[in-house]
N, C-alpha and C positions, 0 to 999 in steps of 0.2 A: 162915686158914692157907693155904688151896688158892689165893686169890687171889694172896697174895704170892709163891706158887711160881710161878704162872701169867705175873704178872708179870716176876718175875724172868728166868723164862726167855726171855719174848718181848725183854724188854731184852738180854739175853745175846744172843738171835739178831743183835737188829738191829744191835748192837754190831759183830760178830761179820761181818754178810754187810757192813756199813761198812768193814769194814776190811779183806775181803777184797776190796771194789772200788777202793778208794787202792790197796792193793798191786798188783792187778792193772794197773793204771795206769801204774803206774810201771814196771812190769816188759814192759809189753807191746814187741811185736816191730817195732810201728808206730814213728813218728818222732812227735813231739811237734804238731807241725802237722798229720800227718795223726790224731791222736789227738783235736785239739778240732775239727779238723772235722768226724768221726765222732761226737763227741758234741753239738757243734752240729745238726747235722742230726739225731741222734734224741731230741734235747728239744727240737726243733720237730714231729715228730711224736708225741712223747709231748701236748704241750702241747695238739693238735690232737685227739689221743685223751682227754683228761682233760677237755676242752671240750665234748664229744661226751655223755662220759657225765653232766656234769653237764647239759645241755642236757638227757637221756634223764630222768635224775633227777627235775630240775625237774618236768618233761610228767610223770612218771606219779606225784608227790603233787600234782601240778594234780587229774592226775584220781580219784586216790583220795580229797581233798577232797570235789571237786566231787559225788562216788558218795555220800560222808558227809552231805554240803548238801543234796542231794538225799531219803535215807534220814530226816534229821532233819525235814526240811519234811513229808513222807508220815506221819512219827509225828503231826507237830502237828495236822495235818491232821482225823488218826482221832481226837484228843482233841476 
């Protein structure tokens, strides 16, 4: 039961900040050109950031891994 609230709500949000960003779009004070250039240039820095943290990502279950590779080889080791 709690999960489908949980749910529900989170859909409800995203629903919700989605269609407060269309609106805001279309309402804004910008000119249309200067709007997708604005958005242009910050989903190349978005893109640039979400590259980053997956790169970060990656590197630290490398090394969480490699701690576990490690840890299991020390077990077999003492057997």
């Amino acid at each position: 039961m709690e999960e489908n609230k949980t749910a529900a709500f989170l859909s409800g949000f995203l629903w919700g900040a989605l269609t407060g960003f269309v609106v805001g779009i279309l309402y804004a004070p910008r000119s249309g050109d200067e709007t997708r250039e604005v958005l242009k240039e910050n989903s190349k820095e978005l893109g640039v950031i979400i590259k980053d943290k997956i790169k970060d990502a990656k590197s630290r279950g490398r090394d969480i891994l490699a701690g576990k590779g490690v840890e299991i080889q020390e077990e077999a080791d003492e057997e």
